[in-house]
Every structure is written in C-alpha cells, then in structure tokens.
PDB file of N, CA, C and O in Angstrom:
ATOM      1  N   UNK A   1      69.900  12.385   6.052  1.00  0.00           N
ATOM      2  CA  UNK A   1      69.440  13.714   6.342  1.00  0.00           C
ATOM      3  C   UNK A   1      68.334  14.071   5.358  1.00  0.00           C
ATOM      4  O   UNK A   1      68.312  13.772   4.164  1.00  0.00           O
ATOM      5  N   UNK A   2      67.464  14.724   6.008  1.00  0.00           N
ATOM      6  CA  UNK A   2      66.291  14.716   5.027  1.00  0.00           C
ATOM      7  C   UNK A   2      66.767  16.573   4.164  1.00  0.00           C
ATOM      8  O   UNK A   2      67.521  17.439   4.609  1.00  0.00           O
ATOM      9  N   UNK A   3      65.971  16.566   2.906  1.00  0.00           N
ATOM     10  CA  UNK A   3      66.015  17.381   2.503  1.00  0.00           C
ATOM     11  C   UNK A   3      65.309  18.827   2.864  1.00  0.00           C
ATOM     12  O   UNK A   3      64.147  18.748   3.261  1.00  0.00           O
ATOM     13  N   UNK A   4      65.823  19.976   2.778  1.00  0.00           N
ATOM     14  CA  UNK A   4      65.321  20.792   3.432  1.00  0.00           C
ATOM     15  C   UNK A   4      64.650  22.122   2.716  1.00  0.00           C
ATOM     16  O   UNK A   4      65.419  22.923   2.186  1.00  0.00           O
ATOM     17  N   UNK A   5      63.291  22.359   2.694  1.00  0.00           N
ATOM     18  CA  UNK A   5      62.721  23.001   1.695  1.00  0.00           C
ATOM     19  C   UNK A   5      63.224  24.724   1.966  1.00  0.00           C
ATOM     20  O   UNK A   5      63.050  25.512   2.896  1.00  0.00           O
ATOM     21  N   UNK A   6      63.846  24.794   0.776  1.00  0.00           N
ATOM     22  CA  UNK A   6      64.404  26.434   1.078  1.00  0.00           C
ATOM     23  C   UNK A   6      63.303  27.579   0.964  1.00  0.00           C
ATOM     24  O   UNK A   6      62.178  27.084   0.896  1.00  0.00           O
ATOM     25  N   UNK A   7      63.309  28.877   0.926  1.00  0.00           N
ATOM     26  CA  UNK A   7      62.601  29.715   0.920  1.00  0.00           C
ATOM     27  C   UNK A   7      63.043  30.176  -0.527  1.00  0.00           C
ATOM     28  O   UNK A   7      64.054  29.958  -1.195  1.00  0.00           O
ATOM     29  N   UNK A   8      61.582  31.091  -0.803  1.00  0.00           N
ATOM     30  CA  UNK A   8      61.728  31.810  -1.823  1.00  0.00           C
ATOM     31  C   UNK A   8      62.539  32.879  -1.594  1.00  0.00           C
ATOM     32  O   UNK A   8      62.476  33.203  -0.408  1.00  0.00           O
ATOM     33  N   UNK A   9      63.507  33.781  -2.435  1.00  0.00           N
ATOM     34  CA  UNK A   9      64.137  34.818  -1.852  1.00  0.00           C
ATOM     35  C   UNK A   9      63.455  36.185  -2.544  1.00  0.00           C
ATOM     36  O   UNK A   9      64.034  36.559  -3.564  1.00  0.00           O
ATOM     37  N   UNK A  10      62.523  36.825  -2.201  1.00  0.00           N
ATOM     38  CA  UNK A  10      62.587  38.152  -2.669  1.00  0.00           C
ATOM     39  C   UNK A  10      63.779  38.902  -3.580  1.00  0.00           C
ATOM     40  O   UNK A  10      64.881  38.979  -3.035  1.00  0.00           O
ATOM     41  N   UNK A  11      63.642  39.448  -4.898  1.00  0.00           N
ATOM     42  CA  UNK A  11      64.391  40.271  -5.655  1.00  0.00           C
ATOM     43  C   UNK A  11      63.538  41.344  -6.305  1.00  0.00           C
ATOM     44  O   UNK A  11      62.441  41.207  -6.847  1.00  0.00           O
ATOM     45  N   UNK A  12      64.270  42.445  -6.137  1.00  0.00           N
ATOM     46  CA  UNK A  12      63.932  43.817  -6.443  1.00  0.00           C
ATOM     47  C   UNK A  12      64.677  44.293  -7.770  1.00  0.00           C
ATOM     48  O   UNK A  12      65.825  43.915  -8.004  1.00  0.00           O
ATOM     49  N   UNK A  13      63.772  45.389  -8.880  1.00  0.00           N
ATOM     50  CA  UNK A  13      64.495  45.675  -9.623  1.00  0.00           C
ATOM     51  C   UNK A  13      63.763  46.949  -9.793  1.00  0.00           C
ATOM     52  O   UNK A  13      62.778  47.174 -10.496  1.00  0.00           O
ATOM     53  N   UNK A  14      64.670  48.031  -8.736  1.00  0.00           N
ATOM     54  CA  UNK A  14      64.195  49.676  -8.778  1.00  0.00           C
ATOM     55  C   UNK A  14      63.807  50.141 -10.135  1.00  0.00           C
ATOM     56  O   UNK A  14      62.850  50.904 -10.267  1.00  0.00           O
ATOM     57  N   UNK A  15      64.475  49.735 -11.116  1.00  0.00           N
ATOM     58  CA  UNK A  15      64.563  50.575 -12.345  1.00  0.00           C
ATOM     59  C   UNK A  15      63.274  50.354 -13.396  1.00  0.00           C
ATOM     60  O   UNK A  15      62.783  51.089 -14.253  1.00  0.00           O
ATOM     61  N   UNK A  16      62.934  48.908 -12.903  1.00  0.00           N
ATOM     62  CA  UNK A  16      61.630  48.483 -13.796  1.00  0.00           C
ATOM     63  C   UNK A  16      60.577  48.610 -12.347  1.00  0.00           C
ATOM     64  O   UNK A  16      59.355  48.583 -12.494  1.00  0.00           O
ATOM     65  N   UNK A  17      61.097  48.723 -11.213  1.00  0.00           N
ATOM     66  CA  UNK A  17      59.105  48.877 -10.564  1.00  0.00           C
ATOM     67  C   UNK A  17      59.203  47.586 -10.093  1.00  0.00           C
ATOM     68  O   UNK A  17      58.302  47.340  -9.292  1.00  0.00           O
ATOM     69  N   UNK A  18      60.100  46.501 -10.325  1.00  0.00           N
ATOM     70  CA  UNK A  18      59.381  45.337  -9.961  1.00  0.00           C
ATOM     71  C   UNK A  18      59.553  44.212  -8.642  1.00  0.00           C
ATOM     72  O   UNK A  18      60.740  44.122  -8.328  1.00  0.00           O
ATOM     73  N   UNK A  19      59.055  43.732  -8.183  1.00  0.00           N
ATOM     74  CA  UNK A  19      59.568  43.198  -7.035  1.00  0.00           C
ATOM     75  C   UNK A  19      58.874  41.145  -6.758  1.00  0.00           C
ATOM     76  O   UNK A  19      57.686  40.999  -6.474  1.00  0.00           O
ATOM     77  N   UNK A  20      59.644  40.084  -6.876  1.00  0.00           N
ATOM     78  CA  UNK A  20      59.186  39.137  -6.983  1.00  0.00           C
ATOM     79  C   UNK A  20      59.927  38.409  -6.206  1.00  0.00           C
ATOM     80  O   UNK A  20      60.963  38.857  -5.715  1.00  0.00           O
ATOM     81  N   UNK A  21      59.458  37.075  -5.971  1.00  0.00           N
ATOM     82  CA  UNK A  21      59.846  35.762  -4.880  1.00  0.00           C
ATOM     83  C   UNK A  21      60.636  34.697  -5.895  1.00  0.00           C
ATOM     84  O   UNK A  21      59.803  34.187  -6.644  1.00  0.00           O
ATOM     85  N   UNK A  22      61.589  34.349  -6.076  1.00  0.00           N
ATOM     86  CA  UNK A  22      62.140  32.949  -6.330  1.00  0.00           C
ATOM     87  C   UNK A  22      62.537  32.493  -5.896  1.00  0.00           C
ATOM     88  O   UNK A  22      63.042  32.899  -4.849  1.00  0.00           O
ATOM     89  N   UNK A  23      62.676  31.072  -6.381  1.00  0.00           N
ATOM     90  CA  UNK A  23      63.338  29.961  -5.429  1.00  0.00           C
ATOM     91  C   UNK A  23      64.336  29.830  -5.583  1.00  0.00           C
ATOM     92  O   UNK A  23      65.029  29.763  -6.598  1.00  0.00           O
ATOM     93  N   UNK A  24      64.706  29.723  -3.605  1.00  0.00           N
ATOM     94  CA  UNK A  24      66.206  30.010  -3.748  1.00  0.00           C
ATOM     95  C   UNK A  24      67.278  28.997  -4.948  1.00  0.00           C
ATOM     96  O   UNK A  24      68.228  29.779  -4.988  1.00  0.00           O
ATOM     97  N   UNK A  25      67.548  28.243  -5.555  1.00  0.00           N
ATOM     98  CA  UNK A  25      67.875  27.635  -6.235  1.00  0.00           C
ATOM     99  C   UNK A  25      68.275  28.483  -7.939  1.00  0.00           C
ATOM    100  O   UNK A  25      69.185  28.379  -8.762  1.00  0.00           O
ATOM    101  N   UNK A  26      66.832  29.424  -7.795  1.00  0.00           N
ATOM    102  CA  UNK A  26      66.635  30.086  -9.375  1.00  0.00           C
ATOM    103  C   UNK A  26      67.540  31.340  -9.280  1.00  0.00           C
ATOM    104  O   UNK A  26      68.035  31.900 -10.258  1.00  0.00           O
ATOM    105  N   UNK A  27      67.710  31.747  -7.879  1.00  0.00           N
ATOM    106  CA  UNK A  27      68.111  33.325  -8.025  1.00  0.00           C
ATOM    107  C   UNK A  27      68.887  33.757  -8.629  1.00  0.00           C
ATOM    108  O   UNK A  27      68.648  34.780  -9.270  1.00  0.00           O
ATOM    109  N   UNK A  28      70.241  33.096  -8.671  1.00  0.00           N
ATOM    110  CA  UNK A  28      71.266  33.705  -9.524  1.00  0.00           C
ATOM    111  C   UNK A  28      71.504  34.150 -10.919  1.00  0.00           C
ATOM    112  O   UNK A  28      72.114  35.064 -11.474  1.00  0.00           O
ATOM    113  N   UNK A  29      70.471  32.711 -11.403  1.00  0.00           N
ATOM    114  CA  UNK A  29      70.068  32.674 -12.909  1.00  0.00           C
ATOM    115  C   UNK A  29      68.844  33.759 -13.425  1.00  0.00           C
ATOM    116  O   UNK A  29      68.900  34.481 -14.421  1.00  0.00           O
ATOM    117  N   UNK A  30      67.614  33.639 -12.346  1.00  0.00           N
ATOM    118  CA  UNK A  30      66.627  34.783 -12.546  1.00  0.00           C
ATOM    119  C   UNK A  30      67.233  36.086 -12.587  1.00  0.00           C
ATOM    120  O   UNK A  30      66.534  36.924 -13.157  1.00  0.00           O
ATOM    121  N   UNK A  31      68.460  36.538 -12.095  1.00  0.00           N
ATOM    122  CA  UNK A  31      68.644  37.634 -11.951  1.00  0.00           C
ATOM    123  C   UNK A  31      69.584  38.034 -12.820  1.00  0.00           C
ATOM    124  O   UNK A  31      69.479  39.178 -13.263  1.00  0.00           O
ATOM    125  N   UNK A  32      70.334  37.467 -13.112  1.00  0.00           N
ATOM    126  CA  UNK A  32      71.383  37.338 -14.251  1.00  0.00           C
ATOM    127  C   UNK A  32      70.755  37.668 -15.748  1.00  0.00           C
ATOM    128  O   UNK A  32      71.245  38.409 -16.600  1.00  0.00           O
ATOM    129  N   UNK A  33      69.420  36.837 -15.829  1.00  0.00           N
ATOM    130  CA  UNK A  33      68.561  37.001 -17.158  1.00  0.00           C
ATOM    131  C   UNK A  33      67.855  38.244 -17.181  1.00  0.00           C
ATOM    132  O   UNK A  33      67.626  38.879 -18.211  1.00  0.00           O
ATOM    133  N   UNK A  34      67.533  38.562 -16.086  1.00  0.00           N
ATOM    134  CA  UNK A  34      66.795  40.117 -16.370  1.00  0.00           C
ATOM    135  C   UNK A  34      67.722  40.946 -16.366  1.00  0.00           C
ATOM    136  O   UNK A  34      67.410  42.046 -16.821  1.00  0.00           O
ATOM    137  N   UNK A  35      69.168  40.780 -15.878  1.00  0.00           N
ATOM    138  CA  UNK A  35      69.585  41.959 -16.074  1.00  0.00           C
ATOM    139  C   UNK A  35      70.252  42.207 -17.907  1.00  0.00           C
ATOM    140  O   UNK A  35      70.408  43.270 -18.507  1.00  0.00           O
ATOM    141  N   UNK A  36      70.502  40.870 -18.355  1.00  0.00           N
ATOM    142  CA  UNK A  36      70.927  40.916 -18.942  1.00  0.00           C
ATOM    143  C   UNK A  36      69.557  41.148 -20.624  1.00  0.00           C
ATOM    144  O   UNK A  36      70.022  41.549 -21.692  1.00  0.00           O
ATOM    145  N   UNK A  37      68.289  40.876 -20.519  1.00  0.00           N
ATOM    146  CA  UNK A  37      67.178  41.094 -21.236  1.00  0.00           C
ATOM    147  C   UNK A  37      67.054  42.849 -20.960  1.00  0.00           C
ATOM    148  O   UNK A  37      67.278  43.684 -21.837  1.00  0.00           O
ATOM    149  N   UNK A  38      66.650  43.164 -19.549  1.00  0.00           N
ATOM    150  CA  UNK A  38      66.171  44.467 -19.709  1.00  0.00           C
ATOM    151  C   UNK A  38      67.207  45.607 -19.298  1.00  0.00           C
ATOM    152  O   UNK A  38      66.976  46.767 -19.641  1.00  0.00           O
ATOM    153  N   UNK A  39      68.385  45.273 -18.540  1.00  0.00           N
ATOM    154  CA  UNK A  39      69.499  46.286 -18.874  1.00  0.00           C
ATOM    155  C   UNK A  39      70.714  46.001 -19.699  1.00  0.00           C
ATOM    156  O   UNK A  39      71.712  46.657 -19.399  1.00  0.00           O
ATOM    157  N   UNK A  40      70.801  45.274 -20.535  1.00  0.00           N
ATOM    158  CA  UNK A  40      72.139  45.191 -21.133  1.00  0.00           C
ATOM    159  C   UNK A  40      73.176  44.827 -20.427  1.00  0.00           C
ATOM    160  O   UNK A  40      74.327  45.208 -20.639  1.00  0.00           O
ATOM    161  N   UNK A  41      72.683  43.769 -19.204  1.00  0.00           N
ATOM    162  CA  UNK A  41      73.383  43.164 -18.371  1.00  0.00           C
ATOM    163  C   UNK A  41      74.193  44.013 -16.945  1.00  0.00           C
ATOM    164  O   UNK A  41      75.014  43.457 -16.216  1.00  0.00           O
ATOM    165  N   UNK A  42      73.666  45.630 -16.773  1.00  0.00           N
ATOM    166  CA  UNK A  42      74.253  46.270 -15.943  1.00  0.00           C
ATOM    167  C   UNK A  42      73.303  45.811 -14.489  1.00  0.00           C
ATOM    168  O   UNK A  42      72.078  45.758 -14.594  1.00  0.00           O
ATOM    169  N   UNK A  43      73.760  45.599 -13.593  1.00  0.00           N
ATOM    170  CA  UNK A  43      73.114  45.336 -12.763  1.00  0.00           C
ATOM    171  C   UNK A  43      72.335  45.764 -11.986  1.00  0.00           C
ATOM    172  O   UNK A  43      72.935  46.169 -10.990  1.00  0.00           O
ATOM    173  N   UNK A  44      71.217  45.897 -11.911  1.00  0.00           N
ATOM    174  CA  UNK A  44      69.491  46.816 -11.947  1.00  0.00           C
ATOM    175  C   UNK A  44      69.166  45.825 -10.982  1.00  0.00           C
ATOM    176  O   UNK A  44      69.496  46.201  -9.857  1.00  0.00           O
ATOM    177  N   UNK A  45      68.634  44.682 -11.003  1.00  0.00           N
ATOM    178  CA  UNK A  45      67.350  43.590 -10.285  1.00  0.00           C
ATOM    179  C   UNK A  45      68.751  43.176  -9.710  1.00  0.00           C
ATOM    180  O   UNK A  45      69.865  43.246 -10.231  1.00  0.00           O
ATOM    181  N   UNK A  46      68.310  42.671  -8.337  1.00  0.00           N
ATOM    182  CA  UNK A  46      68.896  42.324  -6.860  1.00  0.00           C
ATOM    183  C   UNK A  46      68.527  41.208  -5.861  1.00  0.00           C
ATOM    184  O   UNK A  46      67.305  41.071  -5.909  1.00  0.00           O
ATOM    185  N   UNK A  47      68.915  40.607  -5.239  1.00  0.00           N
ATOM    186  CA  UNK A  47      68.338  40.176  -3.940  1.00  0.00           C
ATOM    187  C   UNK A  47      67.916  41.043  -3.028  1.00  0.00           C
ATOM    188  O   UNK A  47      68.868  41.592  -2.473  1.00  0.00           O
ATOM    189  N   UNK A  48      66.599  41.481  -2.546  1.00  0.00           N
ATOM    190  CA  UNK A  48      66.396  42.739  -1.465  1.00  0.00           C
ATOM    191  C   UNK A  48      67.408  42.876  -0.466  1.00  0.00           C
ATOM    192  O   UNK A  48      67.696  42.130   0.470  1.00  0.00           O
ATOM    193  N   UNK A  49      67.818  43.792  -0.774  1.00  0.00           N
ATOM    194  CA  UNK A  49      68.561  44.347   0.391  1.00  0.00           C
ATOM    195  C   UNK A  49      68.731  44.376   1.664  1.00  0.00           C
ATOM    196  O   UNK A  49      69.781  44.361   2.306  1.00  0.00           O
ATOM    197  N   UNK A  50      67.651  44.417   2.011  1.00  0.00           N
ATOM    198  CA  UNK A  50      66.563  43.807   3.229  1.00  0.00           C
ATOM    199  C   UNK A  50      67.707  42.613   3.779  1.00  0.00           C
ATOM    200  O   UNK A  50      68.674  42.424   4.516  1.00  0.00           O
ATOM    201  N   UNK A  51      66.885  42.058   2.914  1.00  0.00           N
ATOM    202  CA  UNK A  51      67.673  40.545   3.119  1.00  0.00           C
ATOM    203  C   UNK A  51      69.124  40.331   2.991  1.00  0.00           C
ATOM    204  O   UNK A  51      69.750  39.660   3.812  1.00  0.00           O
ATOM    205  N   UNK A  52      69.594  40.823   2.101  1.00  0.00           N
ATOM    206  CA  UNK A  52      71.303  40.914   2.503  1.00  0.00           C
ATOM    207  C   UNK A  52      71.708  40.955   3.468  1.00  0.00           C
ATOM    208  O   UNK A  52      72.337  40.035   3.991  1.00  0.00           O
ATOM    209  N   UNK A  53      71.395  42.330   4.111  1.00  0.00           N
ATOM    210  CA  UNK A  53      71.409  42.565   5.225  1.00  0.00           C
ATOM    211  C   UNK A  53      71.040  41.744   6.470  1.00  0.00           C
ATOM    212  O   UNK A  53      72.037  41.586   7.175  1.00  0.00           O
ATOM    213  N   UNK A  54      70.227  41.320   6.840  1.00  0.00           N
ATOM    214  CA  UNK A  54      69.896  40.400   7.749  1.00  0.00           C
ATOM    215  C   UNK A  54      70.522  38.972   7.205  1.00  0.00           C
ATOM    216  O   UNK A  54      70.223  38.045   7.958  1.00  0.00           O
ATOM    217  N   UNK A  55      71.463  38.514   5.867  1.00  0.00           N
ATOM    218  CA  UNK A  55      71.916  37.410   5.505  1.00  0.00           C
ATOM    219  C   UNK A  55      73.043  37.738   6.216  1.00  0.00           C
ATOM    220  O   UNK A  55      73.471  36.786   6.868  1.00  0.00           O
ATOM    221  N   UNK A  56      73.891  39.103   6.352  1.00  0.00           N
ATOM    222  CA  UNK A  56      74.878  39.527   6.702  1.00  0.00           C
ATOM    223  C   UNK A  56      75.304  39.179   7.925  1.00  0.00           C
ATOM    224  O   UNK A  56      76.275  38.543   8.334  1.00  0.00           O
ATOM    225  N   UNK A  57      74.221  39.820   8.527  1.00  0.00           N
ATOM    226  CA  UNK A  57      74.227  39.881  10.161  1.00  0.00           C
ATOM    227  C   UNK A  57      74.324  38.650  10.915  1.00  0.00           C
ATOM    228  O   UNK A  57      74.953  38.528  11.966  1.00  0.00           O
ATOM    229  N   UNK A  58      73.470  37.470  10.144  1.00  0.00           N
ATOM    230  CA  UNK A  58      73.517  36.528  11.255  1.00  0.00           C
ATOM    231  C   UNK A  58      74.546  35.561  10.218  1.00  0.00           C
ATOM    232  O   UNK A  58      74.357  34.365  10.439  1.00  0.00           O
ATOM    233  N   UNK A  59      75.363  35.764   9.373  1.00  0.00           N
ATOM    234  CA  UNK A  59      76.535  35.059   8.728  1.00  0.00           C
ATOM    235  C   UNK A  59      77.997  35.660  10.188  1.00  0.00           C
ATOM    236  O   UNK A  59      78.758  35.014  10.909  1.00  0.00           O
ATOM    237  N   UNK A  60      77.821  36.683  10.055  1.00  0.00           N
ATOM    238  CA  UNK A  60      78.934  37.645  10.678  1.00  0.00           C
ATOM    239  C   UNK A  60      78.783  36.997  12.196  1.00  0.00           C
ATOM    240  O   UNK A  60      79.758  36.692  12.883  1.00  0.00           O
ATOM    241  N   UNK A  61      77.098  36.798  12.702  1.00  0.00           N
ATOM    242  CA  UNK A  61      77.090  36.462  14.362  1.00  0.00           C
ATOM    243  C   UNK A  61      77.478  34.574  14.179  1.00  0.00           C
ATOM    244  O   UNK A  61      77.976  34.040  15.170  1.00  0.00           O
ATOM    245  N   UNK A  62      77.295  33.945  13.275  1.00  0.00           N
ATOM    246  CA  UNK A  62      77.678  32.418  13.074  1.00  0.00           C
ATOM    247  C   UNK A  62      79.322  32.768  13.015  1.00  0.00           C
ATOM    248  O   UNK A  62      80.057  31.982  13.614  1.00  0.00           O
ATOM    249  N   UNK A  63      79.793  33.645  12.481  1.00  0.00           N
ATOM    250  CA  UNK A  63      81.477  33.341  12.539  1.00  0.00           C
ATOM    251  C   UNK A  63      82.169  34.077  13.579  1.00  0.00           C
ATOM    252  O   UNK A  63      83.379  34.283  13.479  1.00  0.00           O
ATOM    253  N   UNK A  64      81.290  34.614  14.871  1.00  0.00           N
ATOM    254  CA  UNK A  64      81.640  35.297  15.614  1.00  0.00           C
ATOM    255  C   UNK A  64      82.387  36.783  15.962  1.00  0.00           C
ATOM    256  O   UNK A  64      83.057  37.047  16.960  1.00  0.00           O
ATOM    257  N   UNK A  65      82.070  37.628  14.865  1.00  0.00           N
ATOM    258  CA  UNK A  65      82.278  39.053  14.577  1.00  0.00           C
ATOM    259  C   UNK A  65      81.302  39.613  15.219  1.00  0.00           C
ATOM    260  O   UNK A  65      81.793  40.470  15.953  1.00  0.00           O
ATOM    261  N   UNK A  66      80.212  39.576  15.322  1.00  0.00           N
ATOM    262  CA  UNK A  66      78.803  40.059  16.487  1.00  0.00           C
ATOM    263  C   UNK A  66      78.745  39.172  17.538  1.00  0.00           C
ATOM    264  O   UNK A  66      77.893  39.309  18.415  1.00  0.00           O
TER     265      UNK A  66
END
C-alpha cells in the first residue's frame, strides 16, 4: 500500500490572533507547545473548529449515526 500524503490541518488560537496549517502528524505536539509557552498550558490554540466539525460529521456518517 502506498503511502498517503496527509493534509495540513488548520489551528486557531483566538486569544493570540493567530491562525496556521500543520502537518497532520505535528498537530498534537504544535498545539500542546503553544499552549503550554503562551498560556500556561490552558487550552487557547485548537484544531479549527470548522474542521472538527466536518471531522465529526463524516466520522458519525462512516459509523452510521447520519
């Protein structure tokens, strides 16, 4: 099976203004470090919401709830 190039995921962080693309691979860690550098680790910077949401929707229509 060949390998499959993921997308960058958009993350938002209302509190600083800021809004950037990583790779999916980095996100957990990118987001983990800013929260923990510029809020004292409370959780501020996100995966867009956006995208949750539409991660939601078609997770929920793959397990047959939609």
């Amino acid at each position: 099976m060949a390998d499959e190039e993921l997308p960058d995921i958009p993350i938002v962080c209302e509190t600083c203004g800021t809004r950037s693309k990583i790779p999916f691979d980095d996100v957990e860690a990118t987001v983990e470090r800013h929260n923990e550098q510029r809020h004292d680790g409370e959780e501020m910077a996100q995966v867009d919401p956006a995208v949750m949401e539409l991660l939601a929707d078609r997770v929920a229509e793959d397990i047959g709830l939609l």
